[in-house]
Structure formats: C-alpha cells, structure tokens
C-alpha positions in Angstrom: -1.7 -33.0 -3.4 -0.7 -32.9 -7.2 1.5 -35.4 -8.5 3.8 -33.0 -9.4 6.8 -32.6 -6.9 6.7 -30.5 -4.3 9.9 -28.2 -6.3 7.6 -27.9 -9.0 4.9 -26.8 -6.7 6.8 -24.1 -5.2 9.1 -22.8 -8.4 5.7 -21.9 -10.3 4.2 -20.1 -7.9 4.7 -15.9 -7.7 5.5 -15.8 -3.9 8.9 -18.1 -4.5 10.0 -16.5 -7.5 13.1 -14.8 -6.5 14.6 -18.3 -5.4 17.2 -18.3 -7.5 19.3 -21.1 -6.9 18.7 -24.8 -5.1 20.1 -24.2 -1.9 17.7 -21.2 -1.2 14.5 -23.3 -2.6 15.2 -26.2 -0.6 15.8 -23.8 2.5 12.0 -22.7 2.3 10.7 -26.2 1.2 12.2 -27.7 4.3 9.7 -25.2 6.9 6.9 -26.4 4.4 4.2 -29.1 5.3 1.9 -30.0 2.6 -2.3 -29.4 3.3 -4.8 -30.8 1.5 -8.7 -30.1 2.1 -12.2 -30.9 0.8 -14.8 -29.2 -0.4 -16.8 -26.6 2.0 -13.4 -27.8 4.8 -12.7 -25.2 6.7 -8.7 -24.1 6.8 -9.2 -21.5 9.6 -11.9 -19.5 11.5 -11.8 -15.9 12.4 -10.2 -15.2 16.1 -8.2 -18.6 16.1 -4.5 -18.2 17.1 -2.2 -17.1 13.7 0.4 -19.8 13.5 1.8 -19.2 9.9 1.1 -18.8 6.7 -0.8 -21.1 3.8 0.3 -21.0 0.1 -2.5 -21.9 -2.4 -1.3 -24.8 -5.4 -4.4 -26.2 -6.1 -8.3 -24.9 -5.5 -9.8 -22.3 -3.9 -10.2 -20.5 -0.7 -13.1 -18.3 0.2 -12.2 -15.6 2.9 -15.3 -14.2 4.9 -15.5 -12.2 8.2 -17.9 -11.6 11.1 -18.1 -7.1 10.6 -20.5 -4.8 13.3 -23.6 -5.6 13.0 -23.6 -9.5 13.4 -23.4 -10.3 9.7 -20.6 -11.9 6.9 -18.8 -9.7 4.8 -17.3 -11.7 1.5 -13.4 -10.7 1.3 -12.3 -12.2 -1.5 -11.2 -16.1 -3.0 -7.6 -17.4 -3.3 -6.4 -19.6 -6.0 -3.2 -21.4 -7.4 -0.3 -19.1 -6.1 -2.6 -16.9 -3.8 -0.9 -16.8 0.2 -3.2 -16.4 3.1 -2.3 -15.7 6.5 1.2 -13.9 6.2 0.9 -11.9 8.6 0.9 -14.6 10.8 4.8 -14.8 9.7 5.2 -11.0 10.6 3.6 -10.7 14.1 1.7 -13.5 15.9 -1.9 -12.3 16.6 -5.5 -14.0 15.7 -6.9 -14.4 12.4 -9.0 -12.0 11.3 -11.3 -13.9 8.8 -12.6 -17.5 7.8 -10.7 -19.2 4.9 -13.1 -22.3 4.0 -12.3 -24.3 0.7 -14.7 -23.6 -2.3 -13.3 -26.8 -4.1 -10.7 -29.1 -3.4 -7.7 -27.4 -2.6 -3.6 -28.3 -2.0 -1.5 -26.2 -0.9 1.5 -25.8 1.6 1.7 -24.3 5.3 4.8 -22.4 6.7 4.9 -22.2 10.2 5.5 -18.7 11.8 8.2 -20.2 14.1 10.3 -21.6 11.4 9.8 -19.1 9.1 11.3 -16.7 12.3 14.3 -18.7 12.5 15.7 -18.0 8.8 14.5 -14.3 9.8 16.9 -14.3 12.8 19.8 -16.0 10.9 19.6 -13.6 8.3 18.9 -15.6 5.6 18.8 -14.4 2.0 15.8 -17.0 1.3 14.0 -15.7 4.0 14.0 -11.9 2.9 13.1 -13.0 -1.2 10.5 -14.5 0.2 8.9 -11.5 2.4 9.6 -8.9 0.0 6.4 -10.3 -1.9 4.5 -10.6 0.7 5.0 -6.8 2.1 4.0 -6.0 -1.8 1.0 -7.9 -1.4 0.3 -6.3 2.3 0.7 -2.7 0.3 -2.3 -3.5 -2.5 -4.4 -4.5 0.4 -3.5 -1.1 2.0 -4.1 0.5 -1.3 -7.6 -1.7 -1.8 -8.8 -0.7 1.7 -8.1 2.7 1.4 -10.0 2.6 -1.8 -12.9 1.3 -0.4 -12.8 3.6 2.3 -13.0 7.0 0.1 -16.0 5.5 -1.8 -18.0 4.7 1.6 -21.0 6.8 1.2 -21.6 9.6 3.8 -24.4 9.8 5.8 -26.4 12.9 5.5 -26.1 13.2 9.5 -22.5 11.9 9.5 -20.1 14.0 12.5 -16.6 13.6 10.1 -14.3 15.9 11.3 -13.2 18.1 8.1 -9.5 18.9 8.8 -9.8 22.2 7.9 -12.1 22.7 11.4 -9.1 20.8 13.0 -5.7 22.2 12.0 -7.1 25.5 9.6 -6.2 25.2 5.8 -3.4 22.4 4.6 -0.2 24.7 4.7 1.4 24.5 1.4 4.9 23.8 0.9 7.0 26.9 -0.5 9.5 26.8 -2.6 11.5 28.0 0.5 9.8 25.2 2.6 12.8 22.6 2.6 15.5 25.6 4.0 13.1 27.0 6.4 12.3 23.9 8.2 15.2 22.1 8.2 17.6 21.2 11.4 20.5 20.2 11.9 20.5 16.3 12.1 23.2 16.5 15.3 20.2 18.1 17.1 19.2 14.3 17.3 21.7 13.7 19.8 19.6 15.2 22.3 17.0 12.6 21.6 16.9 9.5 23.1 16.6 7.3 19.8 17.0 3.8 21.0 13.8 4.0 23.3 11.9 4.1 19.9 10.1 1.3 17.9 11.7 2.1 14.5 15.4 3.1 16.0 15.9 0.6 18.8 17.2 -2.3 16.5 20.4 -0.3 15.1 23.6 -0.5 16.6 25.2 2.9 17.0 27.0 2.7 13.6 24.1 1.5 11.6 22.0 4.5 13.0 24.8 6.4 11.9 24.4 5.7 8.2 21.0 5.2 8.2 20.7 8.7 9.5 23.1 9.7 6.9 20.3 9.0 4.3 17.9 12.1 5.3 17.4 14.9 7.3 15.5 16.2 10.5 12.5 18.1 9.6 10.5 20.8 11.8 6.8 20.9 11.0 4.1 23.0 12.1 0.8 21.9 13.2 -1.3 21.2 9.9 1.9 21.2 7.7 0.6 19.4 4.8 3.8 16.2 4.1 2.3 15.3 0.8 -1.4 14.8 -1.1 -2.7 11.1 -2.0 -1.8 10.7 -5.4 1.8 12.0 -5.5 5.2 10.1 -6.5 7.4 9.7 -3.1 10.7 11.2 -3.2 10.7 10.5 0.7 10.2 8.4 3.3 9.8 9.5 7.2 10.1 8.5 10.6 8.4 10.6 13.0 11.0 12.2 16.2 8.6 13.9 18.1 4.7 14.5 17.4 2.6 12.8 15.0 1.1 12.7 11.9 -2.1 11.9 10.8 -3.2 10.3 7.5 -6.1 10.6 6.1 -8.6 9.9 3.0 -10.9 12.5 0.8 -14.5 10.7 1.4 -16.6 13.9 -0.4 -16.5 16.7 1.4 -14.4 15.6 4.2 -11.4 14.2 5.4 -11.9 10.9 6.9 -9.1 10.1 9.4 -7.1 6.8 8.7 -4.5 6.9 11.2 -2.4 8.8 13.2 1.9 7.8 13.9 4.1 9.2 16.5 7.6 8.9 17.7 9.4 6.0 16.4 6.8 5.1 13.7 7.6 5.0 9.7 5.7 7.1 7.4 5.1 7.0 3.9 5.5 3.0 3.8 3.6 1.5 1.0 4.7 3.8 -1.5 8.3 2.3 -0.1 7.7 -0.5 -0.5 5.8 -0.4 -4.1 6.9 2.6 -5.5 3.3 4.0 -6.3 1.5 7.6 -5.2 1.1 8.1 -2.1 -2.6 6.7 -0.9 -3.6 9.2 2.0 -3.1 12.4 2.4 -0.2 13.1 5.3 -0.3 16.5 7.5 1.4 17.3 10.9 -1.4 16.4 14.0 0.9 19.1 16.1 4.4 20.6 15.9 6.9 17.9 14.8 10.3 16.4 14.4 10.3 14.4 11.7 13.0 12.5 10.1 13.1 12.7 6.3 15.3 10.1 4.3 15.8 10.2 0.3 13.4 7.2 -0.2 16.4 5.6 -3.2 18.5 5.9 -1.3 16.2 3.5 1.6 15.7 0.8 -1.5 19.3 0.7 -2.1 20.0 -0.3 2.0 16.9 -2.8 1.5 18.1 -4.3 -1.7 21.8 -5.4 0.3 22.6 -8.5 2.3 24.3 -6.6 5.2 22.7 -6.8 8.7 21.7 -2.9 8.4 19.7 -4.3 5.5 17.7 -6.9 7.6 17.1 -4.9 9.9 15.4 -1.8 7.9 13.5 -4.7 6.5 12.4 -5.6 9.7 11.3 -2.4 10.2 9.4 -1.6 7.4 8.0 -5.3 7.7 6.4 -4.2 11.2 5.5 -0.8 9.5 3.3 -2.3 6.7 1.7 -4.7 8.5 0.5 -2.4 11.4 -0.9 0.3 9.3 -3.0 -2.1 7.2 -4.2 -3.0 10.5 -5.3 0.5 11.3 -6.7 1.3 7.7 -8.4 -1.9 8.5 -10.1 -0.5 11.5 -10.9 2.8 10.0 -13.0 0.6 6.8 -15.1 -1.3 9.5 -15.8 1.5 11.4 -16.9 3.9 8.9 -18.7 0.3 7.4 -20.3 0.6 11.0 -21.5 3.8 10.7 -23.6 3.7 7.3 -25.1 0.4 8.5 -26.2 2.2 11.7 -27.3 5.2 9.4 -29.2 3.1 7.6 -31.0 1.4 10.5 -31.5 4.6 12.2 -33.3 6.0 8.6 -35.2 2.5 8.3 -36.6 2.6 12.3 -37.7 6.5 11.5 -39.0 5.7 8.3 -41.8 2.8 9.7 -42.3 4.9 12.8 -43.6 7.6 10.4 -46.4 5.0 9.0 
C-alpha cells in the first residue's frame, strides 16, 4: 500500500469526492480494508460470489470474461480511482468477469454487508457515495448500448423490425398529452404496494411522490420517446410494458422489455443525457409519468422519501444494465455463429 495515509488515499479519489466533512470520510474508511496484489494476481474470477466492491489507488486491473462460444472477451483496465465490483454493494449476485492485476496494484475493499448497513441507517455518507457509482453504472449502459447498435447484421439475421410487430411508431400529437391522460385517483383501484418500484413507500410518501406526475394511457406501439432526446420525464409502468430498443441498420434490435412496477427512462435520470433506446408501448398501458426535476429534487434531499427513491432507482440502474448486458452477448452470439455457419459453407464448397 502507498505510504501515503489511508485519508489521503481515499480524499483523492473521484468515487469519495462528495465527502465533505470528517465525520462522513471516516464513516466510509471504517467499512474499508486495504488489498494489495502482485503482478498477473488474480482479485476475482468470473462466477465467484459478489461480496463487495474494490477501489483502485495504485496499479492496474485487467477485466476479461468467458462470452458464447468458449473464448475471452477483453473488457477494459482499471487504474488509480477506477471501482470494480459495485454492484456487488447494490444486489448480491456472482461476478460476471475476471479482474487480474496488470501491475502491482493497492487498493481498498468495501464489503457489501457493511456498506448495507449505512444504506439502512440512512446515512448521508452512504448515499454521496452511490450517487457515483449509479453514474458510472449509466456510461456502462450508455457504452453497451453503443456497442450493441454497431454489431454488424448478418445477411441471414431473423431481427424482428418493430414496424412488423406493433405497425408504424405512433407519433405524439400536439393533442397527445390531453388525450391520453387519466385521472391519477384512478390509481386507487390499483393495488400499488404489490409492486417492485411502489412497495417501499409508506402511504404518505406515495402520496407526494405521486404528486410529481401523472397516469398515462398508451396504445400498443405508442412511441414514449426516440434515443437521442432530452428527458423531461421519467416513468413507472402501472399496467403493461414497454419495450426498449436500439436502431442496428435496418432494424430495431430489442433491448429490453419493463412491466408493472419497473422504472423507465433511468439513465437519463440519473445523468441527465438523451435518452439511449428508443421506448414504445409492447401493448395497451398505464404508465405513470413524473416531471423528471422534479424526481432530482426528492433525490437531492435527506428525508427518508429521498432514500428510498434512491433505492429505487439504485435497483433500476443496475437491472437494466444487466439486461442491455444480455442483449450485447447475445447478438455477440449471433455474428459469431454467422460467421461459423459462413466459414463451414464456405470450405464445404472447396
């Protein structure tokens, strides 16, 4: 480990930033136990338990992966103030990569089960600390959405164009908000507590979050917005689902699809860009539509309403890049089996 101290460590790196005073620092730095590895060491291999997060201080870490088809994929390197692992503080699964050390590399670990425990108590150190993190989550949404729209197509590929699915993208009028609107009491009949994204309000905290938006009804194919655009909204779907999707030529390569309970429109949240996907209605929907400023203001207070949103939009972000994660190594899947198929008929043909 450097001989600097471990306050200096953890003050100059991005992730620990908004720490503003002692008492918040030394809340973190006391769930932190120093790591320190050699060269060509291997942190953590792909499909061992998640048990919390690493922060790089010194070094390097090389991420690779195990993808369809038996063979490494190269994911990227971590260096001084790069985190690893953080989903591991968000929900306890498996890792899904290698991290091996390039050089000799320092560092701290934060274990997911004391890092859960200034979660629970609400603790201001705890939420400056993940509000990075979910912004790093959202590039990696962004970067594998990316990569998915440049995926070349096979010539014999069976994408579903959505047109074949839901007929044309229905355009938003200027009537559009008026037309499909309901009346938010109209949610009363719906049983919201049963569902993933409402269940963790108390009755007077869904009351004012509901105060932020409106209730939505969508037709089937009802186009929510294009990739590239500014949010003005966030949504929660009610009833239905939505699906989001990617431009890869031609065709609309499906990303994902949310239904009752699940948050939509969460990266651009969370980082304030364009929309990545394009977002239509799968089939006739309730959706709950919430003036996305007004969202950032509830996230940016101390109040338990606030933690809990946060919560919420924690789980959010770190399930979809799960699911855009999928989509990437399945389409991967498909060129490489393209490719063998167009390999095994070219030799049979000499």
């Amino acid at each position: 480990m450097s001989a600097r101290s471990p306050e200096a460590l953890l003050r100059q790196l991005p992730l620990f930033a908004q720490l503003d005073d002692t008492s918040e620092l030394y809340e973190v730095l006391a769930l932190a136990t120093p790591f320190s590895l050699e060269a060509g060491a291997v942190l953590f291999r792909q499909g061992d338990e998640s048990d919390g997060m690493y922060v790089v201080a010194d070094g390097e870490i090389v991420i690779t992966a195990r993808v369809p088809g038996d063979t490494t994929a190269m994911l990227g390197r971590v260096g001084p103030g790069g985190i690893l692992g953080e989903l591991a503080l968000i929900d306890r699964g498996f890792r899904s990569a290698t991290a091996q050390a390039r050089v000799p590399t320092t560092g701290f670990f934060f274990s997911e089960q004391f890092f859960k425990m200034l979660r629970m108590a609400q603790r201001v150190s705890a939420l400056k600390v993940m509000q990075p993190i979910c912004r790093v989550i959202s590039q990696r949404i962004r970067d594998r959405v990316a990569d998915l729209a440049a995926c070349a197509i096979p010539a014999d590929a069976a994408l579903v164009q959505i047109e074949n699915n839901f007929g044309p993208f229905i355009e938003r009028p200027a009537e559009w908000a008026e037309r499909q609107r309901r009346s938010i009491d109209e949610l009363a009949a719906v049983d919201l507590h049963v569902m993933p994204f409402f269940q963790r309000f108390d009755a007077k905290e869904l009351h004012e979050l509901l105060g932020c938006g409106q209730l939505l009804d969508l037709q089937r194919g009802q186009l929510l917005w294009r990739r590239g655009e500014r949010p003005t909204y966030s949504y929660v779907v009610v009833r239905g689902a939505v699906r989001l999707s990617v431009q890869r030529g031609a065709f609309q390569e499906p990303c994902m699809v949310l239904g009752p309970g699940q948050l939509v429109g969460t990266v651009a949240l969370i980082d304030g860009g364009p929309q990545p996907m394009d977002c239509i209605a799968r089939e006739p929907s309730w959706i709950w539509e919430a003036d996305v400023e007004a969202l950032r203001a509830i996230l940016g207070g101390t109040q338990g309403l606030s933690y809990k949103l946060f919560d919420a939009v924690v789980e959010s972000i770190v399930d979809q890049l799960r699911r855009v994660t999928r989509a990437v190594a399945r389409v991967a899947a498909q060129g490489r089996s393209a490719a063998a198929d167009a390999v095994q008929t070219s030799t049979s043909t000499v």
